[in-house]
C-alpha positions in Angstrom: 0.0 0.0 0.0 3.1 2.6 0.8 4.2 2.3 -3.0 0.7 2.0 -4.4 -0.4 5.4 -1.9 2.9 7.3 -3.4 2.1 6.7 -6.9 -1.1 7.7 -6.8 -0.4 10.8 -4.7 -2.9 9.6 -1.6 -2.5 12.4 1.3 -5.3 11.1 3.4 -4.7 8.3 6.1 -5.7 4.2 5.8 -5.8 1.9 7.9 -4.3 -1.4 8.7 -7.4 -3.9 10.3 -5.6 -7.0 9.0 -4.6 -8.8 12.8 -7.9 -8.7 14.5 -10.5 -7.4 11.1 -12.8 -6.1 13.7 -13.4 -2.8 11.9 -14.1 -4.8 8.7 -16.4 -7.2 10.5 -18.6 -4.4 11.7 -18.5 -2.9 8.4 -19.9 -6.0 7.3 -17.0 -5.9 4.2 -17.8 -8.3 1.7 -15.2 -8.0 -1.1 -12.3 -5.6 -2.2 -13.2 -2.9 -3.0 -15.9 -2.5 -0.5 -17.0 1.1 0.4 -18.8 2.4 3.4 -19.9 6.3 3.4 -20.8 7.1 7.1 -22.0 11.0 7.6 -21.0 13.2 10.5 -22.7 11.3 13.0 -21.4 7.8 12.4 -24.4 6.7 10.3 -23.9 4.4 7.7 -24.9 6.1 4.5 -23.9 3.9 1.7 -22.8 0.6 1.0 -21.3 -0.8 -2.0 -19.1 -0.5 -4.8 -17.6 2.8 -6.0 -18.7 2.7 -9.8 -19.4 1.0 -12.9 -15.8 0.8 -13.6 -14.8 -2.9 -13.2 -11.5 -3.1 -14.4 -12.1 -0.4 -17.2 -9.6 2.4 -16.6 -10.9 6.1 -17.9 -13.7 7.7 -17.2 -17.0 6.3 -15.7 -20.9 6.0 -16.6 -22.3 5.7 -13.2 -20.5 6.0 -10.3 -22.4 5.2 -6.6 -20.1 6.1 -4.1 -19.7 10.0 -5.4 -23.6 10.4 -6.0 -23.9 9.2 -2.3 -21.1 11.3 -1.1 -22.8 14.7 -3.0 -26.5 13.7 -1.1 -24.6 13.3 2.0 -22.8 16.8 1.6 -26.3 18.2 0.4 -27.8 16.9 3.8 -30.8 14.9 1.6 -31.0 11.3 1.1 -28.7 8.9 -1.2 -31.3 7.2 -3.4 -28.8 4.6 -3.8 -27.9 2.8 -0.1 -27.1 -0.4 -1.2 -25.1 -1.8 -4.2 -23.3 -5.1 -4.9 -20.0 -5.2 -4.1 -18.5 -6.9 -7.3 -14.8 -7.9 -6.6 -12.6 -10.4 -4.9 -13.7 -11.8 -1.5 -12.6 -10.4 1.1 -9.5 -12.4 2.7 -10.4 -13.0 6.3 -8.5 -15.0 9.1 -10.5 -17.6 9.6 -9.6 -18.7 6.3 -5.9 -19.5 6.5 -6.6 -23.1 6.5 -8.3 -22.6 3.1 -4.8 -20.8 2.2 -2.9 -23.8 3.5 -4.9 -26.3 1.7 -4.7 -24.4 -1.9 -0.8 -24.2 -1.6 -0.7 -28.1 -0.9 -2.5 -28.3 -4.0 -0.6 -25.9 -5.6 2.9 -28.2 -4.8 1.1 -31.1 -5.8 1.2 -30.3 -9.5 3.8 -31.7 -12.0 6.3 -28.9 -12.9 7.9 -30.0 -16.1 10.9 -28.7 -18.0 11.1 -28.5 -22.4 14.0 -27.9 -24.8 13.7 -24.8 -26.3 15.6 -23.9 -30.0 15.1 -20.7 -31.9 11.7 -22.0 -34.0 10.1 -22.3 -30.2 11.9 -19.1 -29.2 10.3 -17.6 -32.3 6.6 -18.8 -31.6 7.6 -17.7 -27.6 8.0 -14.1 -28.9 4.9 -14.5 -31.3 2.7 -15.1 -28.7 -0.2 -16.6 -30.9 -2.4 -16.2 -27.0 -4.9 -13.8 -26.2 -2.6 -13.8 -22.6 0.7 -11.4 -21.6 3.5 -13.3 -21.5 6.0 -13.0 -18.4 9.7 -14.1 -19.9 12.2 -14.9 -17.4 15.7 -15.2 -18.4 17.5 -17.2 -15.1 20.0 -19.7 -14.7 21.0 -21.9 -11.4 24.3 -20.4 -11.2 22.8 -16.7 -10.8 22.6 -15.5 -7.3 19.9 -13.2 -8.7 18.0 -15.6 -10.5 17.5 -17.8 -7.9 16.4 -15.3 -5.0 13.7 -14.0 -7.4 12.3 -16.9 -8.5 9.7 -17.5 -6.2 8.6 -14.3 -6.0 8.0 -14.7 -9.8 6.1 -18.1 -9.4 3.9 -16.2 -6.6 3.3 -13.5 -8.5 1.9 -16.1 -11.7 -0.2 -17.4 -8.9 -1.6 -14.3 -8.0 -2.1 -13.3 -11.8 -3.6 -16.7 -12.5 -7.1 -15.3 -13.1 -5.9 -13.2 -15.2 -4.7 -13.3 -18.7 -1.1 -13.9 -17.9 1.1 -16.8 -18.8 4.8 -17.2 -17.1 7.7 -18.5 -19.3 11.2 -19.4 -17.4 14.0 -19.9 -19.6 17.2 -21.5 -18.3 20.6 -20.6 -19.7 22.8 -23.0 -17.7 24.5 -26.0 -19.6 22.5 -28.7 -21.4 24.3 -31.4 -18.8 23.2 -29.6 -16.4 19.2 -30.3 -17.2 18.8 -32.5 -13.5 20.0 -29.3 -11.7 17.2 -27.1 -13.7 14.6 -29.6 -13.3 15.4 -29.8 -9.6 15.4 -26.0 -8.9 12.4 -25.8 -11.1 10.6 -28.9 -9.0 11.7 -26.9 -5.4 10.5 -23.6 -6.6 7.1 -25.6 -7.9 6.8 -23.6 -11.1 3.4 -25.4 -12.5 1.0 -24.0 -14.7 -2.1 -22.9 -13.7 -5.5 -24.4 -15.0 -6.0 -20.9 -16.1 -3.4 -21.0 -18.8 -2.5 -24.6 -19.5 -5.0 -24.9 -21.9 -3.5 -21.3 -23.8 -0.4 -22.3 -23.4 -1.1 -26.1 -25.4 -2.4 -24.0 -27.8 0.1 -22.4 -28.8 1.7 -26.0 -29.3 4.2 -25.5 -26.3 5.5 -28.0 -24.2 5.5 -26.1 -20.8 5.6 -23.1 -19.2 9.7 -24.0 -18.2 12.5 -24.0 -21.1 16.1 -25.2 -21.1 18.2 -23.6 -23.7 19.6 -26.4 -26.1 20.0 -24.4 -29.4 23.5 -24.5 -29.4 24.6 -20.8 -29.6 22.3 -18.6 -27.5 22.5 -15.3 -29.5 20.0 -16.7 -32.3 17.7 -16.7 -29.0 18.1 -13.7 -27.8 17.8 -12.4 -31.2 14.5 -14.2 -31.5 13.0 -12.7 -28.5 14.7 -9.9 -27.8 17.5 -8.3 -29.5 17.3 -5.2 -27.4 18.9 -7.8 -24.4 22.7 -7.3 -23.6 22.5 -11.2 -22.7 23.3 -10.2 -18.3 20.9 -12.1 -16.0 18.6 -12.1 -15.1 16.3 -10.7 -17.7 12.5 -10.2 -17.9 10.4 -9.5 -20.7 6.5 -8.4 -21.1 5.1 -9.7 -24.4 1.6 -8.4 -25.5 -0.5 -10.9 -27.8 1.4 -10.7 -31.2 4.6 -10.2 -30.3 5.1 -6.7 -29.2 7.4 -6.0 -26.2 5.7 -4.0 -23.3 8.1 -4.0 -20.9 11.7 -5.0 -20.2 14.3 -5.2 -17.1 17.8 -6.5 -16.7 18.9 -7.5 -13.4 17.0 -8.0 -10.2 13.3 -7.4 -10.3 11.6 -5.4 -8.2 8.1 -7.4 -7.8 5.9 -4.2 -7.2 6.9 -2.4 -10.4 7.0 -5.7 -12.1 3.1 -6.2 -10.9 2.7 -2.6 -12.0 4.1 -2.8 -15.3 1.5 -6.3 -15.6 -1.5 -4.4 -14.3 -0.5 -1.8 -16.9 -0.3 -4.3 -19.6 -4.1 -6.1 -18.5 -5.9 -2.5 -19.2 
């Protein structure tokens, strides 16, 4: 929230209810984001979503929470009091087993590991999906690569309802194809339901690829030729090819989220 408040240029305070969610209890919150208006008095007002948006950026056709806000201010009635709070649940405590049960499941799944040449590099940068592609450029032997890499698997997991597919793309040493598997396996990078079904497609193997084209420039050339070849390396790829977004060296996961939030609009 820091970041996301300093982007945006928030001034006014929030507030943390996430040990006890006693305040979001009372407010009876249902799913994010969930508004309550209360007036000078500490009467509920409004409940409900802001607007019409969705996940539509620009400008919006109805919006609830500022034609409750402007009867409020006028002292008459909001003709609206109740609207449906259209979003993601709300992530209470008593839920952490449910949390603990879907990452189980989660390392359950097969996590499998393809060679990759420069036709699949090609039909990689093509992106024949209707999905963002997240590229990941890593190797075992890249103190780098290997701290990031589960943040990048978490953050696929949080995209997974999304349309966003996650590509990892090792450059160590063909012999050393038991070590990437094993890293791979430890890290659990699985597909998703959501995007096995794009992926096949496409007619790849897996969301994981070991380099075994032989000289790796005709790779990089085939993805991205912008790429000095340094790990690691991340690429955004918009459906049809073009490059959104690129970064060489650590990634820092909230501008990397940014940058895919940027690319979903």
């Amino acid at each position: 929230m820091t970041p996301f408040a300093k982007d945006y240029g928030w001034t006014f305070p929030y507030l943390y209810d996430g040990e006890k969610q006693e305040f979001s209890t009372a407010c009876g919150a249902q799913s994010t984001p969930h508004v309550s208006l209360f007036d000078a008095e500490r009467k509920l007002r409004y409940t409900g979503r802001m607007d019409d948006a969705g996940r539509n950026s620009g400008a919006v056709d109805k919006s609830y929470l500022r034609d409750a806000l402007d009867a409020v201010l006028a002292g008459s009635e909001v003709k609206e009091q109740v609207t449906r709070s259209f979003g993601c649940s709300t992530k209470w405590n008593f839920k952490k087993a449910n949390v603990a049960a879907d990452q189980a499941s989660w390392e359950k799944r097969p996590v499998t590991v393809a060679d990759l040449d420069e036709e699949i590099s090609k039909k990689l940068r093509a992106n024949g999906s209707k999905n963002i592609r997240l590229i990941n450029f890593w190797s075992t032997t890249c103190g780098p690569c290997v701290k990031e890499f589960p943040d990048l698997v978490e953050t696929y997991r949080r995209f997974q309802g999304r349309e966003l597919e996650f590509f990892s793309v090792s450059l160590d040493p063909v012999a050393a194809r038991p070590a990437v598997t094993k890293f791979l396996q430890s890290r659990h990078a699985a597909i998703p339901d959501s995007t096995a079904k794009s992926i096949a497609a496409d007619g790849l193997e897996s969301n994981n690829y070991h380099w075994t084209g032989g000289n790796p420039d005709t790779m990089a050339t085939a993805i991205d030729s912008e790429w000095s070849g340094a790990l690691p390396h991340t690429v955004l790829v918009a459906p049809g090819g073009k490059i959104l977004w690129r970064h060489t060296g650590e990634l820092d996961m909230t501008e990397l989220r940014k940058q895919i939030l940027k690319g979903l609009e």
